[in-house]
C-alpha positions in Angstrom: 17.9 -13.0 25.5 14.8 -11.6 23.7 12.6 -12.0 26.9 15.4 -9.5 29.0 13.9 -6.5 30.9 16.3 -3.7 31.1 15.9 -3.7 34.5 17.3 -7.4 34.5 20.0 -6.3 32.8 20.9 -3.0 34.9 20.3 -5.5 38.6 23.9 -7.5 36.8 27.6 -6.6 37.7 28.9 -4.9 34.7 31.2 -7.9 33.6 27.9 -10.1 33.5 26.1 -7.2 32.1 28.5 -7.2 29.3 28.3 -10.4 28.6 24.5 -10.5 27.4 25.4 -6.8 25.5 27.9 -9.2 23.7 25.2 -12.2 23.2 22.4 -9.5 22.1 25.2 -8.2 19.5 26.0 -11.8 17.9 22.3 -12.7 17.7 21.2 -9.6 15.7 24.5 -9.9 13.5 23.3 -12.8 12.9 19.4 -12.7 12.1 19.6 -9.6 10.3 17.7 -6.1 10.6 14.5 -7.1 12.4 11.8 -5.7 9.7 8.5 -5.5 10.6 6.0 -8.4 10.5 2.3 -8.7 10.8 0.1 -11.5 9.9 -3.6 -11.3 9.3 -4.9 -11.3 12.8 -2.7 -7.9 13.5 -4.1 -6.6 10.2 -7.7 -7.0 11.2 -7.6 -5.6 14.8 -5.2 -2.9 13.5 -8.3 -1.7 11.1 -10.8 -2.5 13.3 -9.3 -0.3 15.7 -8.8 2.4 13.3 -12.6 2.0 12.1 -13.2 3.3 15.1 -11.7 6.9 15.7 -13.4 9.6 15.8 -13.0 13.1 14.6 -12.7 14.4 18.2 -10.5 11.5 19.2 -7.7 13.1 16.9 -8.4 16.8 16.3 -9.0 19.0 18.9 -9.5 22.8 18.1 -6.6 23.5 15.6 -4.6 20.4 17.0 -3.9 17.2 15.3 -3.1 15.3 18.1 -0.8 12.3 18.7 -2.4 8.8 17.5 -0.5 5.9 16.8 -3.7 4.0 15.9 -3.2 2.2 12.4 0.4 3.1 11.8 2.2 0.1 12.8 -0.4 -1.5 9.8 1.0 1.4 7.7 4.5 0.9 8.0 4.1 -2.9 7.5 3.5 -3.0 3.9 6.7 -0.4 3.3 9.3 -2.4 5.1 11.8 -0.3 2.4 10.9 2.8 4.2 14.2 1.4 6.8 16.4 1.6 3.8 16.0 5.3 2.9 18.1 7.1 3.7 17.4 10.4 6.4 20.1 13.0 7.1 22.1 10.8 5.3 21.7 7.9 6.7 19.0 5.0 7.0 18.1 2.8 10.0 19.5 -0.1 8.0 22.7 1.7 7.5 22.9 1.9 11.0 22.1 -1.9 12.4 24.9 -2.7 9.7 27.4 -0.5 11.7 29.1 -2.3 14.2 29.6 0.5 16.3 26.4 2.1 15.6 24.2 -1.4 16.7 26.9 -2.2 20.0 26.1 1.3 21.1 22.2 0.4 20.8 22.2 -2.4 22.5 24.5 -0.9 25.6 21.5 2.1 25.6 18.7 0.2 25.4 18.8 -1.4 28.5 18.9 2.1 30.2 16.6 3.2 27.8 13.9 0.4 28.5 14.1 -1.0 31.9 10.5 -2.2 32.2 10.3 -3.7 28.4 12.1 -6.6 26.7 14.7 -4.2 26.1 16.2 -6.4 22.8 13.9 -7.4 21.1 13.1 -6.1 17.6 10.5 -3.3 18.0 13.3 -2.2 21.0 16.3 -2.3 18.5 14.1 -1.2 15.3 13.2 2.1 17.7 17.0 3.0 18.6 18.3 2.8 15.2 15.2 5.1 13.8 16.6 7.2 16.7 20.0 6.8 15.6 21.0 10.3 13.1 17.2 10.5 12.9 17.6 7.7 10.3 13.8 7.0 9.2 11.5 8.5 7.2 7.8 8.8 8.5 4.4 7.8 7.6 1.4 10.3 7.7 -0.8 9.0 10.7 -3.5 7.2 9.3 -6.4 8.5 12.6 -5.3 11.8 11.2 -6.0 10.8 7.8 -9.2 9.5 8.8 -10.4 12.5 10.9 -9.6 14.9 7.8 -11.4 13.0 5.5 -14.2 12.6 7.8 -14.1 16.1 8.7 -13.8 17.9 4.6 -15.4 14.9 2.4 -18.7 13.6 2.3 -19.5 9.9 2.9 -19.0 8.3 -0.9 -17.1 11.6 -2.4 -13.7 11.1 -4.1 -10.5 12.4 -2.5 -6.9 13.1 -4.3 -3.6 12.5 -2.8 -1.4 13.7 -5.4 1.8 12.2 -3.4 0.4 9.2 -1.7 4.3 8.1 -0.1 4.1 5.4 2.6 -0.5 4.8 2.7 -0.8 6.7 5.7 -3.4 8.7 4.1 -4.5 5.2 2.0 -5.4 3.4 4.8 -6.8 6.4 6.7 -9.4 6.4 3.2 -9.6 2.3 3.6 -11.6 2.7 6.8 -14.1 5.1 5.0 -16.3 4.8 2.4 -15.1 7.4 0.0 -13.3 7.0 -3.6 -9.3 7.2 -2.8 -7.3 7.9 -6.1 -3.5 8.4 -4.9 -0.6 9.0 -7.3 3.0 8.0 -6.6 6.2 7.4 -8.8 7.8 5.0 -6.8 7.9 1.8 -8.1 8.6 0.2 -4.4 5.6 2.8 -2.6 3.3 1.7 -5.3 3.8 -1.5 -4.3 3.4 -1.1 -1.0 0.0 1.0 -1.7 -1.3 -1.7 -3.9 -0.6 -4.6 -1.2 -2.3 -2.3 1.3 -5.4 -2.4 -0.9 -5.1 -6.2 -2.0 -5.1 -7.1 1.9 -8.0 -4.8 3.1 -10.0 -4.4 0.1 -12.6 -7.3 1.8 -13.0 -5.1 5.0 -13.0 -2.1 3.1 -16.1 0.5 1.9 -13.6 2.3 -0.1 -13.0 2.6 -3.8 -9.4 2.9 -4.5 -7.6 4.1 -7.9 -3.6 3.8 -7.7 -1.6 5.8 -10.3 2.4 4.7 -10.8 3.2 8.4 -12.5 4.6 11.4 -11.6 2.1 13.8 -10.0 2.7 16.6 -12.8 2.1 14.0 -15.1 -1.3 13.1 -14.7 -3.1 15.5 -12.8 -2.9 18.0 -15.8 -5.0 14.7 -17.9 -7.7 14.9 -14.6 -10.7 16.2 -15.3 -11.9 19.3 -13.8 -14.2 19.9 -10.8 -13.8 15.9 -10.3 -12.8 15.8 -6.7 -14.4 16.5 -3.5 -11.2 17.0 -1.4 -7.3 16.8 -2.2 -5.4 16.3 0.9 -1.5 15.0 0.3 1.9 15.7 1.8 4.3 16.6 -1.3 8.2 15.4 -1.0 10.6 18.1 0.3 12.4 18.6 -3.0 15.8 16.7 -2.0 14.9 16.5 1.7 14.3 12.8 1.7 15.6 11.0 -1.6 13.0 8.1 -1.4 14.7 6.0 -4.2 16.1 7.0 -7.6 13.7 5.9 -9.6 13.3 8.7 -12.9 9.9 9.5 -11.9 11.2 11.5 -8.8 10.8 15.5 -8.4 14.5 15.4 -6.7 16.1 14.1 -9.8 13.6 15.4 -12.8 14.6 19.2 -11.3 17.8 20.0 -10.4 17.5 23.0 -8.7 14.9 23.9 -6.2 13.9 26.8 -8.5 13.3 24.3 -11.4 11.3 22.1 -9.1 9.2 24.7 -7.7 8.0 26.3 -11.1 7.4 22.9 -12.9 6.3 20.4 -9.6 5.0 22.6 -7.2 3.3 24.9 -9.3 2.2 22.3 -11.6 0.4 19.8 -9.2 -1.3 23.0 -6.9 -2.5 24.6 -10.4 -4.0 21.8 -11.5 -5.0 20.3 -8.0 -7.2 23.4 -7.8 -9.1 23.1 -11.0 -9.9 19.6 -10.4 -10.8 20.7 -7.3 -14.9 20.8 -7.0 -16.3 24.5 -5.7 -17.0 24.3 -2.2 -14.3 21.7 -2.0 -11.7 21.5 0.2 -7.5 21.4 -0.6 -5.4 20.1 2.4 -1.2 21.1 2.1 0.8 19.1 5.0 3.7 20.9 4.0 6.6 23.3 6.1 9.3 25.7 5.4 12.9 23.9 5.8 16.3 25.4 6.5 17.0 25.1 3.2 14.0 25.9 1.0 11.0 28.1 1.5 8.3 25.3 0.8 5.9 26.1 2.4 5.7 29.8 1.8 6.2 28.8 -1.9 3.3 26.4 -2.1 0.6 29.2 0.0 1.6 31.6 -2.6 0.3 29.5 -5.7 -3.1 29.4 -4.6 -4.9 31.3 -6.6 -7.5 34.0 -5.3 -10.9 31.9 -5.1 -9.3 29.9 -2.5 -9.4 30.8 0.8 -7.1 29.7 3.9 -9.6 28.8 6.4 -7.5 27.7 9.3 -3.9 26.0 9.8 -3.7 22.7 11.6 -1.0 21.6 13.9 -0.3 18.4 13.7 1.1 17.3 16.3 4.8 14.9 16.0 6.6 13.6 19.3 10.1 15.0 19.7 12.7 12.3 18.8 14.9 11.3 22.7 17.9 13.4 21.5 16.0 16.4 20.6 14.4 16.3 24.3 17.8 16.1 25.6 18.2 20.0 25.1 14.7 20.9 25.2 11.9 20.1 27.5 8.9 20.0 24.8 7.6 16.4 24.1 6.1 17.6 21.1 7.0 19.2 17.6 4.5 20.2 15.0 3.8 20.6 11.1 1.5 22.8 9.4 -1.6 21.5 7.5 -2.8 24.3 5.4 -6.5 24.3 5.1 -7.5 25.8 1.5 -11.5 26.0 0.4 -12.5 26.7 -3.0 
């Protein structure tokens, strides 16, 4: 059943094609969501491959361009990152539905006629489409290029929300001094497997911090850092677990969490900030909340916005359904101090 093109499936009557959409429901209600897996020989080719982007391989102009390279290895040591909940609802949520996981399995045939159509990176890919139900990881060649491009070989780079180790393992296939702070217990985790795994490959220092970002930076010393670059949470946009560490549930109102998180970790991310040095925001306005007009505003005046990056994210298949761009983008404010 798992070696099934769709095109096998869509050459069948529709009672025979039912018949395997029935078979590749009971096998997958029975083995469970299919989380990720890599073992070591993916993890080296991965990061070999990732060792060897280049700046113009990724950012073009004022383009971040599409690269997947490195963020399968990414996602791999954050298979939680299923379970969390996006627009309500999380890719696990969804393979549990029966309705939800039938309905996957009747589209992905159509959906991939010249692939294995069921097996898991197939079925992972349609419930992440399914409600938008998965949080994403910063691409780690994006990661790399910016750190290539705004740090000096050696120098020491903050990432004041390090999330999922986009940005981590972006800094693993450098040699600079990554110190990333997180509260989440389970990212931490995730970060500090990343590190255990790669650390003998690896030219980079890395310092891991299980704290709230607020927290420590005001204890950092200042001038200490040759770049920030981070991606801070969208207050309650994506509730990443409820541990009591996280900005959505220390501020209860977007006012509360703007005055003491936001303003807190850019005040203090610019006077640890080095002069000269460069402060990268990947950050956006959302329909609820003025973020990312927020966050500019809090720079103070010796910084300067030297250019904005597009960052360039493909559109999810529903969203091209009523549109023909392929392509979405986020903002990554370029600060210098």
């Amino acid at each position: 059943m798992l070696e099934k093109f769709g095109r096998d499936i869509l050459s069948l009557t529709p009672r025979s094609r039912e018949k395997w959409v029935k078979r590749a429901f009971s096998f997958w209600r029975t083995h469970g969501f299919p989380f990720p897996q890599i073992d070591d020989h993916v993890i080296h080719n991965d990061f070999n491959a990732l060792s060897h982007i280049r700046v113009s391989d990724v950012i073009v102009g004022q383009e971040a361009l599409v690269n997947t390279v490195g963020l399968r290895l990414a996602n791999a040591f954050h298979p939680h990152m299923w379970q969390i909940p996006c627009h309500g609802r999380s890719s696990v949520d969804s393979f549990e539905s029966d309705e939800s996981l039938l309905k996957a399995i009747r589209k992905a045939y159509r959906f991939y006629p010249h692939r294995r159509c069921w097996n898991a990176q197939c079925i992972r890919s349609l419930m992440r489409f399914a409600h938008r139900s998965r949080v994403s990881n910063f691409r780690p060649s994006v990661a790399r290029a910016v750190y290539d491009c705004y740090s000096p070989h050696g120098g020491s780079v903050l990432d004041f929300s390090a999330g999922f180790g986009g940005r981590l393992l972006g800094a693993l296939s450098l040699c600079r001094h990554y110190v990333g702070i997180d509260p989440s217990p389970r990212q931490m985790q995730g970060l500090r497997e990343m590190t255990r795994r790669l650390c003998h490959i690896s030219h980079c220092r890395v310092t891991l911090m299980e704290e709230p970002a607020e927290d420590v930076l005001p204890r950092l010393r200042e001038s200490s850092f040759d770049l920030i670059f981070t991606s801070p949470p969208y207050y309650r946009t994506e509730r990443y677990d409820r541990s009591d560490g996280q900005s959505w549930i220390r501020y209860t109102s977007y006012e509360q969490w703007r005055n003491k998180f936001l303003a807190t970790v850019i005040g203090h991310g610019c006077r640890v900030l080095q002069t000269g040095g460069y402060f990268l925001l990947n950050v956006k306005d959302t329909l609820d909340w003025p973020i990312a007009s927020d966050a500019k505003a809090l720079f103070p005046r010796d910084f300067t916005l030297v250019s904005v990056l597009r960052y360039l994210l493909p559109t999810q298949p529903h969203d091209r359904s009523t549109s023909s761009q392929l392509y979405r983008w986020e903002p990554i404010f370029v600060f210098r101090k």
